[in-house]
C-alpha positions in Angstrom: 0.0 0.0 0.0 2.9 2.6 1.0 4.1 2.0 -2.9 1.1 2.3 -4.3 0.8 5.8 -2.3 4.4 6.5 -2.9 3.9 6.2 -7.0 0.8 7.9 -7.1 2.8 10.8 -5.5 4.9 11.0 -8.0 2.8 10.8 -10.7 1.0 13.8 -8.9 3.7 15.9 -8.6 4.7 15.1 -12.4 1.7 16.2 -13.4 1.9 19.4 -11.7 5.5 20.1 -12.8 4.4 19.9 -16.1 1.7 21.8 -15.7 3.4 24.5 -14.0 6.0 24.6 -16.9 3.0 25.3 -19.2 1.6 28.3 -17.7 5.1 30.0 -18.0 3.8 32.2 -21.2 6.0 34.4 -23.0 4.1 37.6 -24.3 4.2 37.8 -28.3 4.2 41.6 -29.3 2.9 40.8 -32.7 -0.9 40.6 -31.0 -0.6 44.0 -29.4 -1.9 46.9 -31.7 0.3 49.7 -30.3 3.5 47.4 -31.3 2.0 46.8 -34.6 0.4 49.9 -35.3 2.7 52.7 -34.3 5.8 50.3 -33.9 6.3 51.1 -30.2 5.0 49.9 -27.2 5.5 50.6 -22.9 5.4 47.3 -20.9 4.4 48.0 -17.6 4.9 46.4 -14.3 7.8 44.0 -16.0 9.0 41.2 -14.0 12.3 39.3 -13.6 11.7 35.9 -16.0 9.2 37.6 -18.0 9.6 37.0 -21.8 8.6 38.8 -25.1 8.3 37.9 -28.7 8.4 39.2 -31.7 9.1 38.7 -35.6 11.7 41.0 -37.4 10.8 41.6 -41.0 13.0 43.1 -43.0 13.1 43.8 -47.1 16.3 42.8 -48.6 17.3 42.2 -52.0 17.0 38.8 -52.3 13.6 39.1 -51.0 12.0 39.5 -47.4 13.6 37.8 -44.6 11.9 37.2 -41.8 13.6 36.5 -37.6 12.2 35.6 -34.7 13.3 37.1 -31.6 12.7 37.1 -28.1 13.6 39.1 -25.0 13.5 37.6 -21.7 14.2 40.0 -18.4 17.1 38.5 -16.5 17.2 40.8 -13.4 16.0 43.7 -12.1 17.5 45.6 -9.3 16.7 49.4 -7.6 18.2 51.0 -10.8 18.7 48.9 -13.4 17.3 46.0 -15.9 19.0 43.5 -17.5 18.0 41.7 -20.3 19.2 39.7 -23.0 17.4 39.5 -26.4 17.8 36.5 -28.7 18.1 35.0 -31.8 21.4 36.0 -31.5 22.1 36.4 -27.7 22.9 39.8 -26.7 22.6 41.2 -23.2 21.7 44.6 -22.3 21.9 46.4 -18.7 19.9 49.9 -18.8 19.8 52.4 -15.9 16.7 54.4 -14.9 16.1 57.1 -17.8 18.3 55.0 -20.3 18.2 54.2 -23.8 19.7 51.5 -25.8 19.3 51.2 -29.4 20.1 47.5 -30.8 20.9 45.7 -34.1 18.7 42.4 -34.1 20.4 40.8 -37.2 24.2 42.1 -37.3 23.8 44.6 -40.6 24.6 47.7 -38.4 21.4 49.4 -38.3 20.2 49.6 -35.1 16.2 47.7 -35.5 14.9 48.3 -31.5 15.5 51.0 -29.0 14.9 49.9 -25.6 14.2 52.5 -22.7 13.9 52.0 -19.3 11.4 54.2 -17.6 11.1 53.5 -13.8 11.7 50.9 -11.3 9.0 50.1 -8.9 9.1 47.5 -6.0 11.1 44.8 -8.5 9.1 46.0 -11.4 10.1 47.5 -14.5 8.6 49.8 -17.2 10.1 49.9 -20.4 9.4 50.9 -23.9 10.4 48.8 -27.1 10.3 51.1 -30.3 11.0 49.9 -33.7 13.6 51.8 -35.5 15.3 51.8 -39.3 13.1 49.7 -41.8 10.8 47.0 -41.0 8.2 45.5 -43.0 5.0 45.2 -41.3 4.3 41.9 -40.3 0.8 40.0 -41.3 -0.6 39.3 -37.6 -1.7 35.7 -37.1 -4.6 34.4 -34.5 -3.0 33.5 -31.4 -2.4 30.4 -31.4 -4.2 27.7 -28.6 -2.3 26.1 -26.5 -5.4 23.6 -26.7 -2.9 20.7 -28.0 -1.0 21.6 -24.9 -3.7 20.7 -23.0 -4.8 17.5 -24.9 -0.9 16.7 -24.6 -0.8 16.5 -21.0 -4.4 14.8 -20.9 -3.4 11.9 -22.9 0.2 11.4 -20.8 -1.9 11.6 -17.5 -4.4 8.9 -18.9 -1.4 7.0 -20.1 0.4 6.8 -16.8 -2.9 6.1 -15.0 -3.6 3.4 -16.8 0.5 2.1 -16.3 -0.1 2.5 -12.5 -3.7 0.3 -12.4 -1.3 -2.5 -14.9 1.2 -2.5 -12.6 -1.0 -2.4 -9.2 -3.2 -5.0 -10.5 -0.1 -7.4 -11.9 0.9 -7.7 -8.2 
C-alpha cells in the first residue's frame, strides 16, 4: 500500500511540474496593436523571468527575410534591468532614464531602442520602439495552447492506466 501511495505521488507531482511549466507564457508583441500599429509599445509592471516575442521583418534584396526574436528580463534591481534579447544572444543592462538602441540581425542598423522608464518594488517599465526599416508583419490568430492541453491529458491517462497494470499485476 505505501508503494502504491508513494507512485501515485509522484505521478502527482509530475503532473503538476508539467503543468506548471505550461503556464510560464511568453508575451508575443505581434498581438498587441500599439506594437503593430505605431511600432512602439511601454510594458508596464515587467518582472524578472518575463519573456517577449516578436518577428523582425526586414526587405532585402534577395527578398523578405523574416527573424524571430525574443527578449526575456534577466534581473531587475533598484536602478537597473538587465535583459538579453535572442536570436542571436545579446545582453543589455539599462539604468533608470536610459536608452539603448540595438541591431537584431548584425547589418549595423540599429532595428529596436529599448528604454527604461522607472523601477518600482522589482518592477520595471520599459518601452520597445521599432527603428530603421521593417516591414509590417501580417498578424496571425494567437495560437491555442489547446494541444498543450490535450498533450498532458493523454500522458496523464497514459500513466494512470501504467499504474492500475502494474497495481493490479501484483
Amino acid at each position: 500500500m505505501l508503494k502504491k501511495g508513494i507512485l501515485i505521488l509522484f505521478i502527482f507531482i509530475l503532473c503538476m511540474s508539467i503543468v506548471a511549466a505550461v503556464d510560464e507564457e511568453v508575451t508575443n508583441l505581434e498581438t498587441n496593436t500599439e506594437w503593430v500599429g505605431s511600432g512602439e509599445i511601454t510594458l508596464e509592471e515587467v518582472s524578472e523571468g518575463d519573456a517577449f516575442e516578436f518577428t523582425f521583418t526586414l526587405t532585402t534584396a534577395e527578398g523578405e527575410e523574416e527573424e524571430a526574436h525574443s527578449i526575456i528580463i534577466d534581473e531587475i534591481t533598484e536602478d537597473s534591468v538587465t535583459l538579453t534579447i535572442y536570436s542571436d544572444p545579446q545582453e543589455i543592462t539599462l539604468m533608470l532614464e536610459e536608452s539603448k538602441s540595438v541591431d537584431l540581425n548584425g547589418d549595423e542598423i540599429n532595428d529596436v531602442l529599448i528604454t527604461l522608464h522607472s523601477i518600482e518594488d522589482g518592477k520595471a517599465d520599459i518601452t520597445f520602439q521599432k527603428i530603421g526599416e521593417w516591414t509590417p508583419v501580417i498578424e496571425e490568430e494567437a495560437k491555442s495552447k489547446l494541444w498543450l492541453w490535450v498533450t498532458i491529458a493523454i500522458i496523464a491517462v497514459v500513466l494512470t492506466g501504467l499504474i492500475i497494470f502494474f497495481l493490479r499485476k501484483k
